[in-house]
C-alpha atoms as an extended CHARMM CRD file, in Angstrom:
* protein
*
       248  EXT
         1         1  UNK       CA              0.0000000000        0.0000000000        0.0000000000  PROA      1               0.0000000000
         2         2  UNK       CA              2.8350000000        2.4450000000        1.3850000000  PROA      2               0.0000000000
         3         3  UNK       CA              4.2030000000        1.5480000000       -2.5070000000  PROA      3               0.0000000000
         4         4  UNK       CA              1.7180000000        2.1970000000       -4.3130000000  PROA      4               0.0000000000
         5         5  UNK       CA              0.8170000000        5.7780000000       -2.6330000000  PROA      5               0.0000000000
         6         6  UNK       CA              4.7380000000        6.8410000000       -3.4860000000  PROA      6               0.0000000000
         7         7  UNK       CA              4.3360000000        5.8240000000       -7.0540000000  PROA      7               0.0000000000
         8         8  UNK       CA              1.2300000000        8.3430000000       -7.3970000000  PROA      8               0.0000000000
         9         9  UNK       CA              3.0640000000       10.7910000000       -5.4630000000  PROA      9               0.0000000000
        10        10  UNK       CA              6.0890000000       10.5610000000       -7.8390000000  PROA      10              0.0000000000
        11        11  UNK       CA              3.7730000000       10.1950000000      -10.9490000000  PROA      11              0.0000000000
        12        12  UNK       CA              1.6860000000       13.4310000000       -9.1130000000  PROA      12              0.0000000000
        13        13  UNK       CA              4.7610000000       15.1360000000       -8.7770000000  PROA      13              0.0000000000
        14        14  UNK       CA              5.9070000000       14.7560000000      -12.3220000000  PROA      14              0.0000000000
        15        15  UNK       CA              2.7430000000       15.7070000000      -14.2720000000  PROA      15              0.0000000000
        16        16  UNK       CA              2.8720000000       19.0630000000      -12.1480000000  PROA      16              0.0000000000
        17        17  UNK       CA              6.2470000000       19.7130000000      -13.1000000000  PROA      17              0.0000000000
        18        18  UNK       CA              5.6010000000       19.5950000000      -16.6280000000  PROA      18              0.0000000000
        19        19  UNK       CA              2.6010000000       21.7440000000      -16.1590000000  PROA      19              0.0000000000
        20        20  UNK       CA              4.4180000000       24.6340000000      -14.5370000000  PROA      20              0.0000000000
        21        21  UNK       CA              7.1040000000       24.4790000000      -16.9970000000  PROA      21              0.0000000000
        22        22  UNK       CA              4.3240000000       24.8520000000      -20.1830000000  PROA      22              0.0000000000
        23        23  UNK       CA              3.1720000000       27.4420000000      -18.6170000000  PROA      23              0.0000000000
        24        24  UNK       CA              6.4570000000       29.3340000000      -17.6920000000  PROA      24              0.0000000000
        25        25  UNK       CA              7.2310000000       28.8070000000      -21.4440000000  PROA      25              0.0000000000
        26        26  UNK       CA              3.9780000000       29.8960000000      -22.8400000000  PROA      26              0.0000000000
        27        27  UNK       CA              4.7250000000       33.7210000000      -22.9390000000  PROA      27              0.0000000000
        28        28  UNK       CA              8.1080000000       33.0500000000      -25.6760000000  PROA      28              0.0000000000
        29        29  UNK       CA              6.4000000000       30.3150000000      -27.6890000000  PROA      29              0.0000000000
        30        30  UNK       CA              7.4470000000       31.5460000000      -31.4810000000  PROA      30              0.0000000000
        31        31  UNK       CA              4.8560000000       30.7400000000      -34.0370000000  PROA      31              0.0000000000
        32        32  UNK       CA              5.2460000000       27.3320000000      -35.5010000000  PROA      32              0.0000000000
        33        33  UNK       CA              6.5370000000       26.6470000000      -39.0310000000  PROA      33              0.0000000000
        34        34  UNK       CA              3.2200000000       26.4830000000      -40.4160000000  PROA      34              0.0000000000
        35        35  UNK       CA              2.1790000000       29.8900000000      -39.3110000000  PROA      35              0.0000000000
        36        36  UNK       CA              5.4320000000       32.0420000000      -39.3820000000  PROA      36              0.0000000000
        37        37  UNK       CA              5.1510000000       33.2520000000      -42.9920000000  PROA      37              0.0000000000
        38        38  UNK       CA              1.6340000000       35.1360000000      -41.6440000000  PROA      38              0.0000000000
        39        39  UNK       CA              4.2560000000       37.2230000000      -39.2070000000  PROA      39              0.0000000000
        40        40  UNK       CA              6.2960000000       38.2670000000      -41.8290000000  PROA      40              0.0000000000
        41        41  UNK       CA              4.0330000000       41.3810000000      -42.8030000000  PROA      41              0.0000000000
        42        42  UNK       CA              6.7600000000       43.8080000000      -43.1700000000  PROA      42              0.0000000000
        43        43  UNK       CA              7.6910000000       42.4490000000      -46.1810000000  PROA      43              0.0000000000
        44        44  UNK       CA              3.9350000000       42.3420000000      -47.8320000000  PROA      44              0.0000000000
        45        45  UNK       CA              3.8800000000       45.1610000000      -50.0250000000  PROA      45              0.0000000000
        46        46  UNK       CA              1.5510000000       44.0410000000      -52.8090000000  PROA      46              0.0000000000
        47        47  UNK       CA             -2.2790000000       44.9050000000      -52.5830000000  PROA      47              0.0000000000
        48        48  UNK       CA             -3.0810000000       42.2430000000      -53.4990000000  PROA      48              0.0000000000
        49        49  UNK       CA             -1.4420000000       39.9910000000      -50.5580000000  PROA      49              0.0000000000
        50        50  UNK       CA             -2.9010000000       42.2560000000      -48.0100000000  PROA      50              0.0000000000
        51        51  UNK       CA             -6.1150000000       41.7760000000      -48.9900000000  PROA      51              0.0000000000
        52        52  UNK       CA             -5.6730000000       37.9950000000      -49.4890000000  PROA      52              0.0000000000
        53        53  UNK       CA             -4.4530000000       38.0370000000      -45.7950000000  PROA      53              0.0000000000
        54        54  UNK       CA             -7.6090000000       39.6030000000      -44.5450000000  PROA      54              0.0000000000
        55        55  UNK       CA             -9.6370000000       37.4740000000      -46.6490000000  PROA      55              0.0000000000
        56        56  UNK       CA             -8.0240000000       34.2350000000      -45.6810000000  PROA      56              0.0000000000
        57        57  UNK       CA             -7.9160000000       35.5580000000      -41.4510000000  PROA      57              0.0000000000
        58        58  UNK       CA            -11.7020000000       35.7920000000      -42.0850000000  PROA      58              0.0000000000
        59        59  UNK       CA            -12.1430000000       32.4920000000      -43.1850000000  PROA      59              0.0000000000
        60        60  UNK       CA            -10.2180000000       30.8190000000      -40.0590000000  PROA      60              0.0000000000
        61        61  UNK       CA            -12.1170000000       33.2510000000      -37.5540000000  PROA      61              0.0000000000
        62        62  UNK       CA            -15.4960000000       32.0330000000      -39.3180000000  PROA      62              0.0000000000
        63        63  UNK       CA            -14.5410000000       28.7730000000      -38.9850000000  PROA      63              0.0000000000
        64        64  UNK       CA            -12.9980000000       29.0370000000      -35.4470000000  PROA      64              0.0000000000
        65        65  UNK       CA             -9.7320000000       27.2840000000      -36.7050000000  PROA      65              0.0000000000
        66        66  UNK       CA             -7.4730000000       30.9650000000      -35.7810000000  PROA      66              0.0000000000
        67        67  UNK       CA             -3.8950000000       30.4540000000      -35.8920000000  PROA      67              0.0000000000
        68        68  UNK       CA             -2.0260000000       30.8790000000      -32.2890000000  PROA      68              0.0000000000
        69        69  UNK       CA             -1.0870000000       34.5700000000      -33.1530000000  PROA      69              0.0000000000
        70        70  UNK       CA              2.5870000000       35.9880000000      -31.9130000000  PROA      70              0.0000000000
        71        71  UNK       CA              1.6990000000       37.9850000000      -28.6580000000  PROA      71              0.0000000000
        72        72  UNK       CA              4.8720000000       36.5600000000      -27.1890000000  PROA      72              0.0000000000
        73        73  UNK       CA              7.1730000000       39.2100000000      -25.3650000000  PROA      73              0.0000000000
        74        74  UNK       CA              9.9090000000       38.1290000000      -28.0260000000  PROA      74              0.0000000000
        75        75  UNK       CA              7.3860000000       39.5960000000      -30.6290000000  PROA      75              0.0000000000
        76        76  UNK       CA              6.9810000000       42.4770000000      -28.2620000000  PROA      76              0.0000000000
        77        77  UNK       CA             10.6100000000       43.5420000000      -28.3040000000  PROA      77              0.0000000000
        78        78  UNK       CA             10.6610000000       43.1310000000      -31.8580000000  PROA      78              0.0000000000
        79        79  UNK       CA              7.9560000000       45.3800000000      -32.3970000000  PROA      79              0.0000000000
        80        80  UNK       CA              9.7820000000       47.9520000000      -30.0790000000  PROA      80              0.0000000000
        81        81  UNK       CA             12.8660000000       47.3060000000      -31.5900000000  PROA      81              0.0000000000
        82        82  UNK       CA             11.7390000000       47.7600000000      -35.2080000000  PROA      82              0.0000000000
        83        83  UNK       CA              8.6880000000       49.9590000000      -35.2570000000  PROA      83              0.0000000000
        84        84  UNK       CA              5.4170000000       48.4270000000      -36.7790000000  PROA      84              0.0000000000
        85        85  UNK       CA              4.8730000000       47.7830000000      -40.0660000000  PROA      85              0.0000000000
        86        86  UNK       CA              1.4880000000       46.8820000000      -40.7040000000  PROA      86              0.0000000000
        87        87  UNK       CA             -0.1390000000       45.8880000000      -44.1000000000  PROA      87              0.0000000000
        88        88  UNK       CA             -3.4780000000       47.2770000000      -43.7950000000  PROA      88              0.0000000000
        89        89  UNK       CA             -5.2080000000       50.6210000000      -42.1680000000  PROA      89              0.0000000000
        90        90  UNK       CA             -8.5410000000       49.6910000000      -41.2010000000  PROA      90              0.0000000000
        91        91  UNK       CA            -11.3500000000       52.4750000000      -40.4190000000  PROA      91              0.0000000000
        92        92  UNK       CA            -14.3690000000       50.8020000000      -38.6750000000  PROA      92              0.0000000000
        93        93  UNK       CA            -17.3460000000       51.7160000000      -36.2490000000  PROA      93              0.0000000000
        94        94  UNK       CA            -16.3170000000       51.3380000000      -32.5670000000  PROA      94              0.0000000000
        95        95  UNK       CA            -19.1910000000       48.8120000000      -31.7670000000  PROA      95              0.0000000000
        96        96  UNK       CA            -17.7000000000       46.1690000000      -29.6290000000  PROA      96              0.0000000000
        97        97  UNK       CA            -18.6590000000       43.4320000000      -31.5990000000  PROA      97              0.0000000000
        98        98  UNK       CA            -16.6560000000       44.5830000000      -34.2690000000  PROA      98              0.0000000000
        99        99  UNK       CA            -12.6270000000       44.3590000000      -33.0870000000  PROA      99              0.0000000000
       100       100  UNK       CA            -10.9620000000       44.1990000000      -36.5420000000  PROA      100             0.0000000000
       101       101  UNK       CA             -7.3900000000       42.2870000000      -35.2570000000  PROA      101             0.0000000000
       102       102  UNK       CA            -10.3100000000       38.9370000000      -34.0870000000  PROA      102             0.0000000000
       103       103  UNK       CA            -12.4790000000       38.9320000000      -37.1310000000  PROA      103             0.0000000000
       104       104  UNK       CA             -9.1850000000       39.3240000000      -39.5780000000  PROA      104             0.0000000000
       105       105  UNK       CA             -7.3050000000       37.1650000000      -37.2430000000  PROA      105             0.0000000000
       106       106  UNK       CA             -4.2950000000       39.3640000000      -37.3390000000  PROA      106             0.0000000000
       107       107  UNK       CA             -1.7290000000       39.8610000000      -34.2330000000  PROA      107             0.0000000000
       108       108  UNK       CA              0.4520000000       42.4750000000      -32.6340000000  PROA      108             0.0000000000
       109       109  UNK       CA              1.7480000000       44.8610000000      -35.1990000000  PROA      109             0.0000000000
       110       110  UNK       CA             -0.3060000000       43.7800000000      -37.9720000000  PROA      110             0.0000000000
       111       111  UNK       CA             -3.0430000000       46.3250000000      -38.6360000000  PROA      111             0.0000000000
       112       112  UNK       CA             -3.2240000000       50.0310000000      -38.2100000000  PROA      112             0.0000000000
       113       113  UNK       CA             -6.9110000000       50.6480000000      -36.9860000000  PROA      113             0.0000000000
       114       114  UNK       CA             -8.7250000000       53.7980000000      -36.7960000000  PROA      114             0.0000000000
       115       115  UNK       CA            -12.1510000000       53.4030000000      -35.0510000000  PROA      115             0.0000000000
       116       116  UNK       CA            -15.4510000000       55.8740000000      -34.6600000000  PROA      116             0.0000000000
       117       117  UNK       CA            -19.0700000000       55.2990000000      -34.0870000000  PROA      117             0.0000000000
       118       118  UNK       CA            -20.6710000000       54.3500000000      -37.8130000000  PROA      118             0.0000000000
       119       119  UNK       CA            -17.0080000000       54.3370000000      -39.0610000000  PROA      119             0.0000000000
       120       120  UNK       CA            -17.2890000000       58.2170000000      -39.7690000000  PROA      120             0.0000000000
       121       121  UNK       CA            -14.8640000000       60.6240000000      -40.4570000000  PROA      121             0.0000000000
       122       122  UNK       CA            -13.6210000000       63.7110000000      -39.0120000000  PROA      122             0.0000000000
       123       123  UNK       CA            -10.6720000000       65.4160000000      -38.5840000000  PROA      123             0.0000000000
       124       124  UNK       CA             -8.8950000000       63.5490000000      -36.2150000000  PROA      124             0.0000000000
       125       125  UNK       CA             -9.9910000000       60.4870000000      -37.8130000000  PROA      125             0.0000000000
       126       126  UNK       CA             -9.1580000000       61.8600000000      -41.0990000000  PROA      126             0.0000000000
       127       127  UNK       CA             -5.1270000000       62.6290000000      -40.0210000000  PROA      127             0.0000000000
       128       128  UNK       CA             -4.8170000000       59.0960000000      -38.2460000000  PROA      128             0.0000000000
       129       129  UNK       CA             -5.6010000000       57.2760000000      -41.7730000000  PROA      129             0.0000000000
       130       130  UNK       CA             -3.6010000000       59.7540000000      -43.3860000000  PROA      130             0.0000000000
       131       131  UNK       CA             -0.2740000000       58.8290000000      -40.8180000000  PROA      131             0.0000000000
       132       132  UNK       CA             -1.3520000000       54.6940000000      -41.6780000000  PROA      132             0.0000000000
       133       133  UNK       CA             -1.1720000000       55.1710000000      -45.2270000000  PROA      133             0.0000000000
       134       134  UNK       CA              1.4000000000       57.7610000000      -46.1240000000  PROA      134             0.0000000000
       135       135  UNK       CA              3.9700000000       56.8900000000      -43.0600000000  PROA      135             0.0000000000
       136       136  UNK       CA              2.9040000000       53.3260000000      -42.4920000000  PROA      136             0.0000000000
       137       137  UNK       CA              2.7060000000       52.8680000000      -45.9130000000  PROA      137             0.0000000000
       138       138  UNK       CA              0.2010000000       50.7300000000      -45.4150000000  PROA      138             0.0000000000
       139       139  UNK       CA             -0.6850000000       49.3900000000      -49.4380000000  PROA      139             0.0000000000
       140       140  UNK       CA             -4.7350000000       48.6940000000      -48.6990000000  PROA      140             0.0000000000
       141       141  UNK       CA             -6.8170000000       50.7410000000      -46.5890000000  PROA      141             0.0000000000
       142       142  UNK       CA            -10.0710000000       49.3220000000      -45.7080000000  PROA      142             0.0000000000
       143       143  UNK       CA            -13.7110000000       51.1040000000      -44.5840000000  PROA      143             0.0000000000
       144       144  UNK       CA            -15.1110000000       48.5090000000      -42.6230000000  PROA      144             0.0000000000
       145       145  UNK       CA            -18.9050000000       48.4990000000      -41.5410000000  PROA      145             0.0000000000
       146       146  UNK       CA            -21.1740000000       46.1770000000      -40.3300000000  PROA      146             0.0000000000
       147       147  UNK       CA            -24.4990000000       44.7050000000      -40.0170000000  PROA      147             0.0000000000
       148       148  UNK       CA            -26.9100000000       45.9610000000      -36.8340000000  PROA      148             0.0000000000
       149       149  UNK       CA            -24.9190000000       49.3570000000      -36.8200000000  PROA      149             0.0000000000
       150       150  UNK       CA            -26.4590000000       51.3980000000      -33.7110000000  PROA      150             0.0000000000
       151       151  UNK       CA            -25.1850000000       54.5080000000      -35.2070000000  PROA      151             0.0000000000
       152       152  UNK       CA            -26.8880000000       53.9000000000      -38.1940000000  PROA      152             0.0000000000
       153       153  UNK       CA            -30.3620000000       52.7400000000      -37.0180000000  PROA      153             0.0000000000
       154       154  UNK       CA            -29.7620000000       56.1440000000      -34.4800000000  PROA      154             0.0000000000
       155       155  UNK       CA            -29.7160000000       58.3570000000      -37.7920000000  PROA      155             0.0000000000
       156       156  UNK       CA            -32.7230000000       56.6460000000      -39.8230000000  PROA      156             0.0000000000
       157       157  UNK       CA            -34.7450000000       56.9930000000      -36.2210000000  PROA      157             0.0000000000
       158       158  UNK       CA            -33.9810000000       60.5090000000      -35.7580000000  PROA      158             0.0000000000
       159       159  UNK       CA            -34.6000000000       61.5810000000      -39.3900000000  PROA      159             0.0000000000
       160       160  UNK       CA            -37.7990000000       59.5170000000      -39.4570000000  PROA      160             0.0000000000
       161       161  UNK       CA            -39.2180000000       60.9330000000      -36.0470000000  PROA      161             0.0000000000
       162       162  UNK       CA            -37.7820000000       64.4800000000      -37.5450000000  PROA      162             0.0000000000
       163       163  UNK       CA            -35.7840000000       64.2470000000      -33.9090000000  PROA      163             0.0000000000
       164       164  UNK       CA            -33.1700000000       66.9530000000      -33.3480000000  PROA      164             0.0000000000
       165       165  UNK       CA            -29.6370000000       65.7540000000      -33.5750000000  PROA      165             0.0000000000
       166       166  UNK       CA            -27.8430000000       67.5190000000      -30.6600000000  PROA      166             0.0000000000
       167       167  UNK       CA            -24.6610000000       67.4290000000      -29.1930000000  PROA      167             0.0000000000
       168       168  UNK       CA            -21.2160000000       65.3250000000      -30.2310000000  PROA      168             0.0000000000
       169       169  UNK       CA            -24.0080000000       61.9950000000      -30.4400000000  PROA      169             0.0000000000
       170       170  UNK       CA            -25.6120000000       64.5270000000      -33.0310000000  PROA      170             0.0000000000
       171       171  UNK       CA            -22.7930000000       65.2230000000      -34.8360000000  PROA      171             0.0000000000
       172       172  UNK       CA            -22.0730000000       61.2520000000      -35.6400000000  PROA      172             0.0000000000
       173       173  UNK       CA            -25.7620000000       61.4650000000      -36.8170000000  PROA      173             0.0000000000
       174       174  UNK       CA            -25.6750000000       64.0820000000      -39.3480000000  PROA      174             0.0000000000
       175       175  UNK       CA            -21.9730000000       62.2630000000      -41.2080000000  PROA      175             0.0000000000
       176       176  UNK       CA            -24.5700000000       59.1730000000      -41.5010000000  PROA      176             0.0000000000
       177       177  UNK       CA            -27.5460000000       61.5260000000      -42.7590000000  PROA      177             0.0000000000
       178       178  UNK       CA            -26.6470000000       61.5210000000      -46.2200000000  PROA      178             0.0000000000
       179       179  UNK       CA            -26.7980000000       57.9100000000      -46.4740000000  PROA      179             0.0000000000
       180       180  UNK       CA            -30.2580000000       57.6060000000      -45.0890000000  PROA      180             0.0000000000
       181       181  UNK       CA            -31.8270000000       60.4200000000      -47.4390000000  PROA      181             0.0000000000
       182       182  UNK       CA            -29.8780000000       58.0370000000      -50.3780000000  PROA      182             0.0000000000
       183       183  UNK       CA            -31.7150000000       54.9990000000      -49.6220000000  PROA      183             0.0000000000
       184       184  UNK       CA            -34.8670000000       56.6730000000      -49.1540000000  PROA      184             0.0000000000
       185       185  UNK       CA            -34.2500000000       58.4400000000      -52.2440000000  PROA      185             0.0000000000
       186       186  UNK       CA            -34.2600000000       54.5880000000      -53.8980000000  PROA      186             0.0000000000
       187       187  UNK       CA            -37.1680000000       54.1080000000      -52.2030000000  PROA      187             0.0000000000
       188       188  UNK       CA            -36.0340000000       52.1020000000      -49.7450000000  PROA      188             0.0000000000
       189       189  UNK       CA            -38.7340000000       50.7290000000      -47.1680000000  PROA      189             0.0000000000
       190       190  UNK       CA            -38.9740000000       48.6910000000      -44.4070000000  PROA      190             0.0000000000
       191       191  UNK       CA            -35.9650000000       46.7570000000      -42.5980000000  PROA      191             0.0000000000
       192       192  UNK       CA            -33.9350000000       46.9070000000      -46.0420000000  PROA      192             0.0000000000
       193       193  UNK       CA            -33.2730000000       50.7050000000      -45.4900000000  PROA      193             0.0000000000
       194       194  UNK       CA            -30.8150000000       49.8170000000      -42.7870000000  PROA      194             0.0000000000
       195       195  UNK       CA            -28.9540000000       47.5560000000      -44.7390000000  PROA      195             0.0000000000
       196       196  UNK       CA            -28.8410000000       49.8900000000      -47.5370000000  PROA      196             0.0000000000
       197       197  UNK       CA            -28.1180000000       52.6940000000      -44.8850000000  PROA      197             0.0000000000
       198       198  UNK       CA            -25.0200000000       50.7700000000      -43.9380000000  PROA      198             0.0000000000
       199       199  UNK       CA            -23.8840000000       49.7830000000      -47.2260000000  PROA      199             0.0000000000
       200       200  UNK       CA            -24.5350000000       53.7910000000      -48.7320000000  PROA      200             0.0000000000
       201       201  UNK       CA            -22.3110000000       55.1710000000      -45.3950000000  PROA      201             0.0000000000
       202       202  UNK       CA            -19.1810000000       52.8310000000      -46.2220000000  PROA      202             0.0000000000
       203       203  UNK       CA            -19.3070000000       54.2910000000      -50.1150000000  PROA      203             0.0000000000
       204       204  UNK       CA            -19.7040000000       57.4970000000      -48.9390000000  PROA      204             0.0000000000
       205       205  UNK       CA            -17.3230000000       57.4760000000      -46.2480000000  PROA      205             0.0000000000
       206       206  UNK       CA            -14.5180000000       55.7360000000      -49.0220000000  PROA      206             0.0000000000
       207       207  UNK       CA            -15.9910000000       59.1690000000      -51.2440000000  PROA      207             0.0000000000
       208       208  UNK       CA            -15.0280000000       61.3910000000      -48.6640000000  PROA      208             0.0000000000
       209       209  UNK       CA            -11.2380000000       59.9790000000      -48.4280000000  PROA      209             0.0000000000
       210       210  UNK       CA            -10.9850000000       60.6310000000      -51.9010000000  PROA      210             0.0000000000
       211       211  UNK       CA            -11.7290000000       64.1070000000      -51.1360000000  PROA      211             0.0000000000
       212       212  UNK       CA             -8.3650000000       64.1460000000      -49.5200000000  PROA      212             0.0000000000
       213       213  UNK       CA             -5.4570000000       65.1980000000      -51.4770000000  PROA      213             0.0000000000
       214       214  UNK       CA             -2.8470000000       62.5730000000      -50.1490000000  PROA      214             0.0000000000
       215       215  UNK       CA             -5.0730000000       59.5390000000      -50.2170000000  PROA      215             0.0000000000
       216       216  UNK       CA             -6.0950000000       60.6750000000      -53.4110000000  PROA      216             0.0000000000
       217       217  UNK       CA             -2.3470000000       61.0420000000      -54.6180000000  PROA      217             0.0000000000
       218       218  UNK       CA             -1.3360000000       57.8150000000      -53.1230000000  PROA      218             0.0000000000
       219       219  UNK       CA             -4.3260000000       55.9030000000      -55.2240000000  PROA      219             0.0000000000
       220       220  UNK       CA             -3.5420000000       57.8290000000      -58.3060000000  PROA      220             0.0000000000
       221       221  UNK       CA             -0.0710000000       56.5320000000      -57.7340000000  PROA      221             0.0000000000
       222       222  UNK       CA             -1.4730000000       52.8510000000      -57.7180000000  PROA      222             0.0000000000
       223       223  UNK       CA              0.3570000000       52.3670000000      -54.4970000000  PROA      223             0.0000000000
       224       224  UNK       CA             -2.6550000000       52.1990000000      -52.4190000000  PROA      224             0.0000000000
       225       225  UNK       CA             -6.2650000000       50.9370000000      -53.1770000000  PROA      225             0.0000000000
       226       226  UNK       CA             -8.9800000000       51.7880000000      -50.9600000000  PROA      226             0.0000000000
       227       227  UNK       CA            -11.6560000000       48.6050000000      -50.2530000000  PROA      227             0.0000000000
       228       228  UNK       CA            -15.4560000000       48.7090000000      -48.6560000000  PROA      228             0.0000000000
       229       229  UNK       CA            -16.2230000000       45.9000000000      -46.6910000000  PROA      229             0.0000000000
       230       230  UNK       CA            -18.7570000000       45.2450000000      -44.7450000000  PROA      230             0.0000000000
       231       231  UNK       CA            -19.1070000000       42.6380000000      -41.2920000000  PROA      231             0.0000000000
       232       232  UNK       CA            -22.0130000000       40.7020000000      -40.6940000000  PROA      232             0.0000000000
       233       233  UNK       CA            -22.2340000000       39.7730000000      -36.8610000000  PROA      233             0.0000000000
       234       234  UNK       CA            -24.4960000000       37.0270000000      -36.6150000000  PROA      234             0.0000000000
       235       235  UNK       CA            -22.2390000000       34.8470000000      -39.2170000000  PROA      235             0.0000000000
       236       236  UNK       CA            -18.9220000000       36.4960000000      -38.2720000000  PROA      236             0.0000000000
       237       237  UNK       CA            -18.3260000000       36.9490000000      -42.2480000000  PROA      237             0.0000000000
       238       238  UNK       CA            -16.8150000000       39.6560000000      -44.0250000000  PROA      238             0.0000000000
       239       239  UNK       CA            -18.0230000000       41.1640000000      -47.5400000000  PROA      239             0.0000000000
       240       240  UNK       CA            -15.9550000000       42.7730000000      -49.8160000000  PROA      240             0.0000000000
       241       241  UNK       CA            -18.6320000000       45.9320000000      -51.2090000000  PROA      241             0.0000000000
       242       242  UNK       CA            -16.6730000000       48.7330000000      -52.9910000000  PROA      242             0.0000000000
       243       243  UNK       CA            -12.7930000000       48.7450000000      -54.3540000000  PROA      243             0.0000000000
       244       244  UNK       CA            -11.0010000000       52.1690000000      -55.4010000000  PROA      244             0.0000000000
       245       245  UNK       CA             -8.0080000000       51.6030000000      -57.3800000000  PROA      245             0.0000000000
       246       246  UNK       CA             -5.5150000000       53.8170000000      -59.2440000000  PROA      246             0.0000000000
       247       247  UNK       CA             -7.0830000000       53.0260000000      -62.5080000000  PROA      247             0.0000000000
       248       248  UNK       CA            -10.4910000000       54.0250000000      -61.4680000000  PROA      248             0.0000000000
């Protein structure tokens, strides 16, 4: 009996060891083989690889299969010790169930993200996509919207009820406005006007970067192409809606 309570003490002992050492490791676990070319995004210059990354990181969030990103401390202190070098800047609403880095399945240093309620612009906004794709460099920049957008149903209620739009919310409102007199001007009805709503906003939002004399410049030079796409949050998919290149 007293031998057979050492040997599960000894086996107990052992299997406890092994666990504290995993998890002492954990934090400087590189990316294995079959997932370090996806970390090598300071070399991805082509517009056409960033967007394939996106499109492919969607497909493995969708179908839960993500790939263990780098969030290591070694990728840390390269990040530090290099500077980021993202492949994509990303504008998209601020809604919580939209965090571009999960649904793209992108780590640390990956994506330059720029984020407002109903995706809109403003100043602020404006000069943060302008540092992501003229100092970044950043080939693809991406308007991202999404299904069951709270700023946008906000807008078509307010206009509907002729409510005032007041205050900063107000503000937000009146960038989406234009969008909601579009779709009625299609004669949009029922639930479809918010889907229209949301899909009008990203093309008008990607028309207003135009607007702006170094994004325009930078598309003009073909070394950026701006893309709508739009999230769906009860699938998890993303749709690609609108591309501006520098032959358009």
């Amino acid at each position: 009996m007293k031998q057979k309570n050492l040997i599960f003490r000894l086996v107990l002992s052992a299997v406890l060891v092994l666990s504290l050492a995993a998890i002492a490791s954990y934090d400087t676990i590189a990316p294995t083989a079959a997932n370090s070319s996806v970390y090598k995004h300071a070399e991805i210059t082509s517009i056409g690889e960033a967007k394939q990354l996106l499109v492919d990181g969607n497909k493995r969030f969708v179908s839960g299969k993500i790939l263990n990103d780098d969030i290591s401390n070694t990728k840390r202190k390269e990040l530090v010790k290099n500077g980021q070098h993202p492949f994509a800047t990303i504008l998209s609403c601020s809604d919580s169930r939209v965090p571009p880095e999960l649904i793209f399945d992108q780590g640390l240093g990956d994506i330059f993200i720029i984020r407002t309620a109903g995706e809109v612009l403003d100043p602020v906004a404006e000069g943060s996509v302008e540092y992501g794709v003229e100092h970044l460099k950043t080939p693809l920049l991406v308007v991202l919207g999404h299904s069951e957008c709270g700023a946008v149903k906000a807008a078509i209620e307010t206009i509907e009820s002729k409510g005032e739009m007041e205050g900063n919310i107000g503000k937000i409102l009146k960038k989406i406005a234009p969008a909601v007199e579009r779709s009625k001007e299609d004669g949009t009805t029922g639930d479809e006007i918010f889907t229209k709503t949301e899909d009008y906003n990203i093309e008008l939002i990607i028309a207003g970067l135009m607007e702006n004399d170094i994004i325009e410049e930078l598309v003009e030079q073909r070394s950026l192409t701006i893309l709508g796409a739009k999230y769906h949050v009860d699938s998890g998919k993303v749709t690609w809606l609108k591309e501006v290149a520098g032959d358009e």
